[in-house]
C-alpha positions in Angstrom: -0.8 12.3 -2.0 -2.3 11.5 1.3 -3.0 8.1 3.3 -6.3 8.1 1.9 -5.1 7.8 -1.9 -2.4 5.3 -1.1 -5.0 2.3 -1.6 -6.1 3.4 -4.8 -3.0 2.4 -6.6 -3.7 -1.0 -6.0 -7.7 -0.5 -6.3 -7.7 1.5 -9.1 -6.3 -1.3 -12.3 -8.7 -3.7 -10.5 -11.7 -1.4 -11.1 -10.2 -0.1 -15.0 -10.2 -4.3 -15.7 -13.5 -4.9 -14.2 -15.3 -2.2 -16.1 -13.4 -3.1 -19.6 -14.6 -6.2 -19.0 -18.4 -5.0 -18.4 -18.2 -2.5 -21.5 -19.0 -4.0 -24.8 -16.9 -1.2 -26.6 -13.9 -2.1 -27.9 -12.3 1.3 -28.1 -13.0 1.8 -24.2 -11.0 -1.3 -23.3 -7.9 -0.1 -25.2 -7.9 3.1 -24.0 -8.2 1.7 -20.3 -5.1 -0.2 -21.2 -3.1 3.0 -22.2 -4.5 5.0 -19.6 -4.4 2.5 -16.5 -0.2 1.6 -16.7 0.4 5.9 -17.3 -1.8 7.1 -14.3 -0.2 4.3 -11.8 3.5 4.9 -13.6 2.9 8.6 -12.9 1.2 8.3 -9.6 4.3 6.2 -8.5 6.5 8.5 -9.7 4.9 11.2 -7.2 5.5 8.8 -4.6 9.1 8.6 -5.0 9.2 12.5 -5.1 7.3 12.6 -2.2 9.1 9.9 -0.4 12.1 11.6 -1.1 11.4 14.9 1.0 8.9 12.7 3.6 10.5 9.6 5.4 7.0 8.5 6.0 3.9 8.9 3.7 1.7 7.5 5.4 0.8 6.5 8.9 -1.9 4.5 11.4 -2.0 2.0 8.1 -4.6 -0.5 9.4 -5.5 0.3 12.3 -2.7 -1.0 14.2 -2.3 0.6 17.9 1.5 1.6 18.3 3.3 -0.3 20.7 0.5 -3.1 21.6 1.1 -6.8 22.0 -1.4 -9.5 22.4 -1.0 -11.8 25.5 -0.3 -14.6 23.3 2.8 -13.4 22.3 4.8 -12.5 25.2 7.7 -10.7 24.4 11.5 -11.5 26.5 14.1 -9.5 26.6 17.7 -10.7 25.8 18.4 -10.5 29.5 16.3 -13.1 30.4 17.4 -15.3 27.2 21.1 -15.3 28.3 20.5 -15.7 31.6 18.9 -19.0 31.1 21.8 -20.4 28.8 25.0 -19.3 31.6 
């Protein structure tokens, strides 16, 4: 499973509800409830297999640069904390 799968496991029941709920057929609807919970239980289960040989599955989630820090939140170091209490 690769980064690009990782948000359908949250996506994926939200979409199964919304097009049960669309569907006038009854028999769709139940089989979206059996089939939702075993796909995601499965898919899960894959995850933990792979999570066991990877330490990381997935990485660069969001967008976030490694490393950067806004100037709003400027970081000190524990040098500088002690310092001011000795």
């Amino acid at each position: 499973m690769t980064a690009l799968l990782l948000p359908l496991l949250a996506a994926g029941p939200v979409m199964a509800a919304a097009l049960a709920a669309m569907l006038p057929w009854r028999i769709v609807g139940r089989l979206l409830a059996l089939a939702v919970p075993t796909i995601t239980a499965i898919s899960g289960l894959g995850l933990l297999v792979q999570h066991h040989t990877e330490p990381v599955v997935a990485t660069q989630v969001g967008g976030f640069i490694p490393g950067w820090r806004s100037r709003s939140s400027p970081t000190r170091s524990p040098r500088s904390c002690s310092s001011r209490q000795a």
